[in-house]
C-alpha positions in Angstrom: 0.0 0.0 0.0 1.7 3.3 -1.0 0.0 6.9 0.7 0.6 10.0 -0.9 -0.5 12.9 0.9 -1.3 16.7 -0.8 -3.3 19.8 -0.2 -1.4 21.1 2.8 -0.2 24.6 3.0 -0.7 27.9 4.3 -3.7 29.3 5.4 -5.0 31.8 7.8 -7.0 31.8 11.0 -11.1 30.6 9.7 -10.3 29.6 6.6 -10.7 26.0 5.1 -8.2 23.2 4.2 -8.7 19.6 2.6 -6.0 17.4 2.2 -5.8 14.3 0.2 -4.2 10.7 0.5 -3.8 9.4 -2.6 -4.0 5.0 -1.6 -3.0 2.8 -4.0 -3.4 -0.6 -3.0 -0.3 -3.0 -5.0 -1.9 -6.3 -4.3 -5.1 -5.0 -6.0 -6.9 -6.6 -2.7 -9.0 -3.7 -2.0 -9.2 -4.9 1.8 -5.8 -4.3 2.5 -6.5 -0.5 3.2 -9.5 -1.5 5.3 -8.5 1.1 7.9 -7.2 4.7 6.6 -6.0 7.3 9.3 -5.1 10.9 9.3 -2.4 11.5 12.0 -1.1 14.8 12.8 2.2 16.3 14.6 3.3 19.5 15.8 6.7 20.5 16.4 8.0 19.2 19.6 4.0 17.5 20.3 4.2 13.7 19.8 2.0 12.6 17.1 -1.9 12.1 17.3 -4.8 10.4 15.4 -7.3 12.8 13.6 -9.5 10.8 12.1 -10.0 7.0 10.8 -12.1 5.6 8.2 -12.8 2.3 7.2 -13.5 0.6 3.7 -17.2 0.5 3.9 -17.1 3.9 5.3 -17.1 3.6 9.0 -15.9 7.0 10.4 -13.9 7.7 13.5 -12.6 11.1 15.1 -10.3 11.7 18.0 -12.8 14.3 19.4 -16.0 13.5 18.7 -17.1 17.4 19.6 -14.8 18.3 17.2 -17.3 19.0 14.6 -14.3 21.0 12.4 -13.1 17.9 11.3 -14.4 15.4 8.4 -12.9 12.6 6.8 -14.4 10.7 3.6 -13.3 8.8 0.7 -14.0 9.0 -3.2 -16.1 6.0 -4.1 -13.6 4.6 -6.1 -11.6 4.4 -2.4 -9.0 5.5 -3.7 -8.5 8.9 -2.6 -9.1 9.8 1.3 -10.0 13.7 2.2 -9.6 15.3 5.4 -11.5 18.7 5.7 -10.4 21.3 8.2 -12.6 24.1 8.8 -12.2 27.1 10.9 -8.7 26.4 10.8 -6.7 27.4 14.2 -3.3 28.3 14.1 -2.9 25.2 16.7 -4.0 23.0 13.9 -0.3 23.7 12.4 1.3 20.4 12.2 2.8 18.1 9.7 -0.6 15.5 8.3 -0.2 12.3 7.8 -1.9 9.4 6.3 -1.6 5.6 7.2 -3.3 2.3 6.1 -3.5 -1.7 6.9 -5.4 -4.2 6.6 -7.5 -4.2 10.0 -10.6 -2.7 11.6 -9.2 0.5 12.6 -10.1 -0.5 16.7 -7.0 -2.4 16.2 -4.5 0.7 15.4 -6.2 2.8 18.0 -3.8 4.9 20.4 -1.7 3.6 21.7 -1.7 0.9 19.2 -1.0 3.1 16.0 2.6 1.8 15.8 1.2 -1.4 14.4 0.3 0.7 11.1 2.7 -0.6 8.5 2.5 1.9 5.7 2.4 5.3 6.3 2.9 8.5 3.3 5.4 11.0 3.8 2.9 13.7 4.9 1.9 17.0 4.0 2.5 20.4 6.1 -0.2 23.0 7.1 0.7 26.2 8.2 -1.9 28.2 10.0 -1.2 31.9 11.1 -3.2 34.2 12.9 
């Protein structure tokens, strides 16, 4: 499984971000991206879990009273978005994707080490 992240960048305080995981799946068994995860890290912050998705569309979030914060997927499944709205500049960090071939209960903190394939991320600025 190979993860390409895009859309980061800079933005300011309120506005609107979505970044993209481009997932293509080598084996061609779809299942073995059953679990996508956006992960985030700030400078000098150990990294945390945004937001999970699973193949049939199962959605997860870190906080669930987030509400600035969606995940989906293209129907092909090929492509997973994360939208940030009302960005913060706290939501500065470097975003990640990662995949496997689990539910996603089973990469949960503090369990996201056992992600195998991660992309290289993408960075988002936020200023005030």
């Amino acid at each position: 499984v190979y993860l390409v992240e895009s859309g980061g960048g800079s933005a300011q305080s309120g506005e609107s971000l979505s970044l993209a995981c481009a997932v293509s799946v080598v084996s061609g068994v779809a299942e073995d991206r059953y679990c996508v995860a956006w992960f985030r890290q700030s400078q000098g912050k150990e990294r945390e879990e945004v937001a999970t998705i699973e193949l049939d569309g199962a959605k997860s979030y870190a906080d669930p009273e987030g509400g600035r914060i969606t995940i989906s997927q293209d129907s092909s499944k090929s492509t997973v978005y994360l939208q940030i709205d009302n960005l913060q500049p706290d939501d500065t960090a470097m975003y990640y994707c990662a995949a496997d071939d689990l539910k996603c209960l089973y990469y949960r903190t503090p369990y996201t080490y056992r992600f195998r394939n991660w992309g290289q991320g993408t960075q988002v600025n936020v200023s005030s």
